[in-house]
C-alpha positions in Angstrom: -60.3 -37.7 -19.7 -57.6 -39.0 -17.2 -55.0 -36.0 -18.5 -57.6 -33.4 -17.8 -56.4 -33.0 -14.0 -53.2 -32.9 -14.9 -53.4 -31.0 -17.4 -55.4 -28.8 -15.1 -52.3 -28.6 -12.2 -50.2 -28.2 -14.9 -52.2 -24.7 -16.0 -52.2 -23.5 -12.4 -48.6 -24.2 -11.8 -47.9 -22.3 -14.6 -49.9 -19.1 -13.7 -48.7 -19.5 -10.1 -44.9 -19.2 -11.7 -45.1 -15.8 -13.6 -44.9 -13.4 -11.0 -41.6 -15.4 -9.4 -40.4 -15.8 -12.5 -40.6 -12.0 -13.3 -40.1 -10.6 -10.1 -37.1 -12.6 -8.9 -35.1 -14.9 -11.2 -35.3 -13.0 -14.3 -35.2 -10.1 -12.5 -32.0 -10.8 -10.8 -30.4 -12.3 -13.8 -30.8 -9.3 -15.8 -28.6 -7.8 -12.9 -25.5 -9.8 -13.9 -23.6 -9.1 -16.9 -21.7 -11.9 -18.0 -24.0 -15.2 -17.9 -23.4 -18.5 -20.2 -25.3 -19.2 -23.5 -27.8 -21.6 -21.8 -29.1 -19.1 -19.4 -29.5 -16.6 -22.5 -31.5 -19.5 -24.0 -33.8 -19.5 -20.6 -34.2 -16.4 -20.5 -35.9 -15.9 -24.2 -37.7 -19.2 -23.4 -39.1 -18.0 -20.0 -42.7 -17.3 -21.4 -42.6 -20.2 -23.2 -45.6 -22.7 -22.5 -43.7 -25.9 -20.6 -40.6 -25.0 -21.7 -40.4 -22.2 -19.6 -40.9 -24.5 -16.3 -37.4 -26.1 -17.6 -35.9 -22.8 -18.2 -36.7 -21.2 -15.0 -35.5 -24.3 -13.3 -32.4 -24.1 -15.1 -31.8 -20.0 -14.5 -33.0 -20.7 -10.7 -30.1 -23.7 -10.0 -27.4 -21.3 -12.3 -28.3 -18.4 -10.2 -27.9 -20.6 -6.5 -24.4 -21.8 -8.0 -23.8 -18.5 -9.2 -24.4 -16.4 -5.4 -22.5 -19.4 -3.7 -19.8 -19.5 -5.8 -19.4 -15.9 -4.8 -20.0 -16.5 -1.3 -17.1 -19.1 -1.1 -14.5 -16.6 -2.7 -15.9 -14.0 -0.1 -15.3 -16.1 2.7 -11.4 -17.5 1.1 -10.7 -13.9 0.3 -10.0 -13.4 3.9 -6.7 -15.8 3.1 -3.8 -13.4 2.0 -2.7 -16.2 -0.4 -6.0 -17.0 -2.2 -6.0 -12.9 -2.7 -2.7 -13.3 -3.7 -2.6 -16.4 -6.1 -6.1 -15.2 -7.7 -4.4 -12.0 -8.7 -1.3 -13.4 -9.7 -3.4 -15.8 -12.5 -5.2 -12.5 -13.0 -2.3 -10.5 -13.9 -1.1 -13.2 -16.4 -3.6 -13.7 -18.4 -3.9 -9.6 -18.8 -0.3 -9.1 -19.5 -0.9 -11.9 -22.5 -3.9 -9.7 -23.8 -2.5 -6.2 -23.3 0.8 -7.6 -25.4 -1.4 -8.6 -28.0 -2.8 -5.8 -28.1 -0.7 -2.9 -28.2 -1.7 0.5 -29.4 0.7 2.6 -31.1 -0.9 5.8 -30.6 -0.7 5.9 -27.1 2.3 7.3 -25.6 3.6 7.8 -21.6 2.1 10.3 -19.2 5.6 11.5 -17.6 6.6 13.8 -15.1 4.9 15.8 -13.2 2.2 16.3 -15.6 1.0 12.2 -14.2 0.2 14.8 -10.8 -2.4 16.1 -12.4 -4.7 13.0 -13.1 -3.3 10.9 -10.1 -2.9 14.2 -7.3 -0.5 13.8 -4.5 -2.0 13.5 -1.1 -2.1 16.6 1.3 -3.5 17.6 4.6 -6.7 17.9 3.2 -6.9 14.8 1.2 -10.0 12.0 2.3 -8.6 9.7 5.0 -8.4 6.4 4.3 -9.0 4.1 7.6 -6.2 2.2 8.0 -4.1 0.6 11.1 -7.3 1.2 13.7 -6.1 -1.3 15.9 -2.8 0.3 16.3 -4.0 3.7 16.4 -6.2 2.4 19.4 -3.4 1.3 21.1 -1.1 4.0 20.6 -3.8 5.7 22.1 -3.8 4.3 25.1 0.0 5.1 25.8 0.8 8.4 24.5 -2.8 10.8 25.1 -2.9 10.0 28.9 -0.7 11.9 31.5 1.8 9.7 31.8 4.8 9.4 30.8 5.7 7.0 27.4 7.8 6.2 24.8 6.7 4.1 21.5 7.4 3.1 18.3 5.8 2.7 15.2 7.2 0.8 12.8 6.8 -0.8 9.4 7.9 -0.9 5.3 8.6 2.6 4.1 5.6 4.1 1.8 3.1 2.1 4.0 1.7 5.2 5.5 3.6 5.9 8.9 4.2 9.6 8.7 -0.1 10.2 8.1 -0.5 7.7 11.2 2.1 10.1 13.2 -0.2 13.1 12.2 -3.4 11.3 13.3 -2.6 10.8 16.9 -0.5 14.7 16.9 -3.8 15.9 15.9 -6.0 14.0 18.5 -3.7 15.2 21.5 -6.0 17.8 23.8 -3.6 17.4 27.1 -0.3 17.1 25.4 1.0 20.4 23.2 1.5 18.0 19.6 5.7 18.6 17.7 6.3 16.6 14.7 9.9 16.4 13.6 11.0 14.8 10.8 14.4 13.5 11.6 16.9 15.3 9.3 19.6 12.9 6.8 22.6 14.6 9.0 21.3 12.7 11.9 21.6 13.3 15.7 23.3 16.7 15.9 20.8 18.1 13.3 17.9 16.1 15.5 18.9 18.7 18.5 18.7 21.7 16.7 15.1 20.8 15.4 14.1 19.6 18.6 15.3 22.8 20.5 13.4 25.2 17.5 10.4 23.1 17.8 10.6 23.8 21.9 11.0 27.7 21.3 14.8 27.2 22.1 17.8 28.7 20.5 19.6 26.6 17.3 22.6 26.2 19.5 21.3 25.2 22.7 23.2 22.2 24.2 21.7 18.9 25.1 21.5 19.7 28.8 19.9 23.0 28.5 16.8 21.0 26.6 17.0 18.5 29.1 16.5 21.1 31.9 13.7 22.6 29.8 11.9 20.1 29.3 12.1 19.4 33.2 10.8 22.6 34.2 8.3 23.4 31.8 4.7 22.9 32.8 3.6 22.3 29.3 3.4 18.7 28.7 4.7 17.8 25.1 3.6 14.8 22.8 6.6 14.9 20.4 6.3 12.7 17.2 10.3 12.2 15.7 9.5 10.4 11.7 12.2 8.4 9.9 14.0 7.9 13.0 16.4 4.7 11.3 18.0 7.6 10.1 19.6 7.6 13.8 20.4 4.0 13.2 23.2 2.2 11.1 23.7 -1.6 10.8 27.0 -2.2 12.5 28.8 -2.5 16.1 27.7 0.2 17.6 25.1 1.9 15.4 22.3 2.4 17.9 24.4 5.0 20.2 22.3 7.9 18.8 18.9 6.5 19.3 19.9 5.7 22.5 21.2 9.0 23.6 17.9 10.4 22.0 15.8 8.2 23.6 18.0 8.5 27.2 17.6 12.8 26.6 13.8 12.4 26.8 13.7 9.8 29.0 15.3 12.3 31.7 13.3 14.8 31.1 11.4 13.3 34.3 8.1 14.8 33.2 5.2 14.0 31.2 6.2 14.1 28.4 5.5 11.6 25.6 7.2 10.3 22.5 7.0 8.2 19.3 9.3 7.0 16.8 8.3 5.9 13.1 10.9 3.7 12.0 11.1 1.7 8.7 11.0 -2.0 9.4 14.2 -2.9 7.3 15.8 -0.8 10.2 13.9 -2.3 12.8 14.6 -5.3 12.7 18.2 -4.4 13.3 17.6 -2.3 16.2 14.9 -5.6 17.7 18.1 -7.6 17.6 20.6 -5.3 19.1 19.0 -3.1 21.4 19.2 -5.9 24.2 17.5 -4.3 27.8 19.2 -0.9 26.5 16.1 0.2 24.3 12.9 0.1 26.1 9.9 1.1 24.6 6.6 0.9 26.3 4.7 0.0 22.9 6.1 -1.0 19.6 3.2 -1.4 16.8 3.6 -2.6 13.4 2.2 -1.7 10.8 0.4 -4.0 8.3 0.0 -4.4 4.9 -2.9 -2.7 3.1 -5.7 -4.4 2.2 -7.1 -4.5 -1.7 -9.6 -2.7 -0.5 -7.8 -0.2 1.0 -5.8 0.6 -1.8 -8.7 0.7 -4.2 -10.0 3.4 -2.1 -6.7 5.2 -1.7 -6.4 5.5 -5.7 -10.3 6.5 -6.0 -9.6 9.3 -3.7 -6.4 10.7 -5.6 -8.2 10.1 -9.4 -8.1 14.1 -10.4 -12.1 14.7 -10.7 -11.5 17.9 -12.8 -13.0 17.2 -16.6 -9.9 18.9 -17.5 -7.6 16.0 -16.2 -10.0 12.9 -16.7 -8.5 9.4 -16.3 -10.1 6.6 -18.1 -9.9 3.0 -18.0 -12.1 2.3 -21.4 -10.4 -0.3 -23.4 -8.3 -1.8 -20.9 -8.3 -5.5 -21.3 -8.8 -7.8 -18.3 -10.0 -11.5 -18.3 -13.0 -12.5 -16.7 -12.5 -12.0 -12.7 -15.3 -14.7 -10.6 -15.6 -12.4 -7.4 -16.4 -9.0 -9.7 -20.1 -8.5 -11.1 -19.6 -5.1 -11.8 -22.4 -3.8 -14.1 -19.9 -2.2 -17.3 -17.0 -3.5 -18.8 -15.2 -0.1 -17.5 -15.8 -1.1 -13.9 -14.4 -4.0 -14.0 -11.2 -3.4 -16.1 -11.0 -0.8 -13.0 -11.2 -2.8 -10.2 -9.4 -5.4 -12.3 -6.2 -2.7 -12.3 -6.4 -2.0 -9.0 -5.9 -5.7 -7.8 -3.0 -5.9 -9.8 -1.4 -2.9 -8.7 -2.6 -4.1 -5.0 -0.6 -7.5 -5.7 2.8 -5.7 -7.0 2.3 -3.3 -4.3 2.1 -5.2 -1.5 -0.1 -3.8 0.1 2.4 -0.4 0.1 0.2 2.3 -0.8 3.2 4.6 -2.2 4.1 2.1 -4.8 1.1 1.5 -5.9 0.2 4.9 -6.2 3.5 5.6 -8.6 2.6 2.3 -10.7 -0.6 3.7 -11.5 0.9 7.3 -12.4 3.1 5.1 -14.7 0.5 3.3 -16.5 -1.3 6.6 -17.6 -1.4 6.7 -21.1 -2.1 9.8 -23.5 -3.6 9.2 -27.2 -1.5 11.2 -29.4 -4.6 11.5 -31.7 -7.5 12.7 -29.4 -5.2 13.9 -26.2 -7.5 11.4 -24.1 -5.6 9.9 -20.9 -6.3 6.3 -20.8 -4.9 3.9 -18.2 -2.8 0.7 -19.4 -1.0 -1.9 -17.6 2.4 -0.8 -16.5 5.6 -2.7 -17.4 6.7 -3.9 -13.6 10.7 -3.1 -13.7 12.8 -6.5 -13.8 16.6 -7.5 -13.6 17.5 -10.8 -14.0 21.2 -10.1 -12.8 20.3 -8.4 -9.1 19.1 -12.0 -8.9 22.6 -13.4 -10.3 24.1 -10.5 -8.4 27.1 -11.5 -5.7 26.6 -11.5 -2.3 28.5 -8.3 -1.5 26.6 -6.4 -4.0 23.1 -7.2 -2.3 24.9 -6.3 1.0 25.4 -2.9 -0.1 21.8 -2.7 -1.6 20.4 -4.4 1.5 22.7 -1.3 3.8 20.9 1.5 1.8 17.5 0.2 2.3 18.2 -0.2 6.2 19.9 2.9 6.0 16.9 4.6 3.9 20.1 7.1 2.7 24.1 5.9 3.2 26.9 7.9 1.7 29.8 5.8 0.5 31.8 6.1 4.3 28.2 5.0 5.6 28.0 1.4 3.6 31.5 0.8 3.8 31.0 0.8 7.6 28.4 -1.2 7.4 28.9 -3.9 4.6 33.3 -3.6 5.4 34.2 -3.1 2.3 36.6 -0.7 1.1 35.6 2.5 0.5 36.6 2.0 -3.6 34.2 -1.2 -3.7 31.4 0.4 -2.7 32.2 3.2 -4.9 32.5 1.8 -7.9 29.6 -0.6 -7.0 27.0 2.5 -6.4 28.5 3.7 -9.6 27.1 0.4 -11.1 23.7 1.0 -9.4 23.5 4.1 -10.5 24.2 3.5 -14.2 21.3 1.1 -13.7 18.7 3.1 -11.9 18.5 1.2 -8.9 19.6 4.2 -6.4 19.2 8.1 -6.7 21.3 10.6 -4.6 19.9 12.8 -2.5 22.5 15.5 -0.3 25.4 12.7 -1.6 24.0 9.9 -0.3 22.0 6.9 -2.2 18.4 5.9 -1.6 17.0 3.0 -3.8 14.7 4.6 -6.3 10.9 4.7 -5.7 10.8 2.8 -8.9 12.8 -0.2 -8.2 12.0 -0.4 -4.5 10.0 -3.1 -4.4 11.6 -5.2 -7.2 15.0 -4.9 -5.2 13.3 -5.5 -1.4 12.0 -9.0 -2.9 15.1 -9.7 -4.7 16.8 -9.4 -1.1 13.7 -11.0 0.3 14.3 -13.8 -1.5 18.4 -14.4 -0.9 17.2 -14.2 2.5 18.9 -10.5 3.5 16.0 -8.9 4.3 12.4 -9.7 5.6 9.7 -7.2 4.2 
């Protein structure tokens, strides 16, 4: 008959197909979880005698649209603001489904008891690789034999003290101190310098100066949270320069680095003129979602006494995640979002996720929900002179009254009864009688100013 041959090509294609069809397309849809009703329908018709040529074609052309269409967000995930718009359409959609869904039994996780499921870091904790670029060029400056002075700079929480410890600890020709600069300021700076040396509390500038000249120990000193030398007005960089000047005259080498927050920074960049030299200044960037991720894996408490779970934590369909269970992905799924409030600040992601832990009143379980991100319409609406003295205290890091006024000029009684206001409020805590924005409205109130223009993050 004339259908015989092709009927015949027709058989042979077909056994030709089973092995691809087994081995590779089936085989690779059955590795991704959420597919569309059609390719469902292929894969039940797949053995199916003709129809199964039509549905393999069909689950062969989803599964090429389905690898390039991750492929394509791979390659525009390298864009800050795809991450960022993605995430912010992300977090949208689950605020409208966790609202919808509240649960009634779960109550907050507060206190130190959130330490236990979501540990602080310490010395020991797993090191997340972050800033290699600047670390390798710090490098180059301060563990040689000759003489330097940097600066490391960049948003407070983003990780500059552990960056500080990193280089101290790969010093072999340098004896490594690490100071963290005290609230008092200068004065106080001297008296830890001069223990850290092996000097007496009391000794004078001039005897550290001479020490420091005659000694044949060469010393790699690391001074954190140095903008607390620094205050925002005429005048205001006199102690870091006399600091800077002591070392600088030590005439030996020695070597130095400053971490300062970059709300301070950028003051000192546009003051300091040709008086404050440094021989590197790196910045430190943002972290990546990546980085973050892997900064909350490591602190998740792995005890089964403290165990954290994200089960029944409602996220929307993401296109770059083909996580195998619906856990996963409501993980990862968390983790962008607190990425994308974050920042890219480690520290205030890490608090946002101790504040989404949630405990079942019923069962004692600790489940993980999506935090309620703090908002204030009026700081917004707020005057000018308010967000002056809010924009002070974060260059400041901590400002007693006599501090702001200073810097803001207003009266002492303005800023007074204005921190009084703050206070009420939450934005600021004290600390030795002076204010520091709170760790929980940090980032709210640094893109409120961000966005009046007072302040660049």
């Amino acid at each position: 008959m004339d259908y015989h041959p092709i009927f015949t090509v027709v058989c042979a294609h077909y056994a030709q197909r089973d092995y691809y069809v087994e081995k590779v397309v089936f085989e690779s849809l059955d590795k991704i979880s959420d597919k569309p009703m059609l390719i469902h329908w292929a894969s039940t018709k797949k053995d199916v005698f003709i129809i199964g040529l039509i549905a393999t074609a069909i689950a062969t052309m989803w599964i090429a649209f389905h690898h390039l269409k991750n492929r394509l967000i791979g390659l525009l995930s390298h864009y800050t603001f795809f991450n960022q718009a993605l995430t912010y359409l992300f977090k949208i959609e689950v605020a409208k489904q966790t609202g919808s869904n509240a649960d009634g039994n779960l109550v907050r996780v507060k206190g130190d008891s959130a330490f236990d499921y979501v540990q602080p870091g310490d010395d020991s904790s797993p090191l997340i690789s972050y800033a290699r670029d600047e670390i390798q060029q710090l490098s180059k400056y301060l563990l040689t034999n000759s003489p330097a002075i940097c600066v490391v700079t960049g948003e407070r929480g983003v990780g500059a003290t552990r960056l500080l410890t990193q280089i101290l600890h790969k010093a072999k020709n340098a004896e490594p101190i690490y100071i963290n600069c005290p609230i008092a300021g200068y004065q106080e700076l001297l008296v830890h310098l001069a223990v850290s040396l092996g000097l007496e509390e009391e000794t004078s500038e001039v005897k550290i100066i001479n020490h420091l000249r005659k000694s044949d120990i060469h010393y790699l000193i690391a001074i954190d949270n140095c903008q607390r030398l620094v205050k925002p007005k005429v005048g205001g960089l006199n102690d870091l320069i006399r600091f800077t000047n002591l070392l600088r005259r030590s005439k030996q080498s020695h070597r130095a680095v400053f971490s300062i927050e970059k709300a301070s920074w950028r003051f000192v960049d546009r003051a300091r003129g040709e008086r404050l030299l440094f021989d590197w200044v790196a910045f430190l960037p943002r972290w990546s979602e990546e980085q973050i991720a892997g900064l909350l894996d490591s602190r998740i408490n792995q005890d089964e006494n403290f165990t954290v779970s994200f089960e029944g934590l409602t996220v929307p369909k993401q296109w770059d995640n083909d996580s195998e269970s619906e856990e996963d992905r409501a993980k990862q799924g968390f983790y962008r979002i607190l990425w994308h409030y974050s920042d890219g600040n480690p520290t205030v992601a890490l608090r946002f996720f101790r504040f989404s832990l949630k405990r079942n009143k019923e069962t004692g379980n600790v489940v993980v929900r999506l935090f309620h991100a703090p908002e204030s319409e009026e700081l917004d609406k707020m005057p000018k002179p308010m967000l002056a003295i809010l924009r002070s205290i974060v260059q400041l890091e901590s400002a007693s009254p006599e501090d702001v006024s200073d810097c803001t000029q207003l009266t002492i009684s303005e800023v007074i009864g204005t921190l009084r206001y703050f206070q009420s409020r939450g934005y600021i805590d004290w600390n030795e009688d002076k204010a520091r924005i709170s760790d929980h409205w940090f980032r709210h109130i640094t893109n409120v100013l961000d966005r009046q223009h007072l302040l660049v993050k």
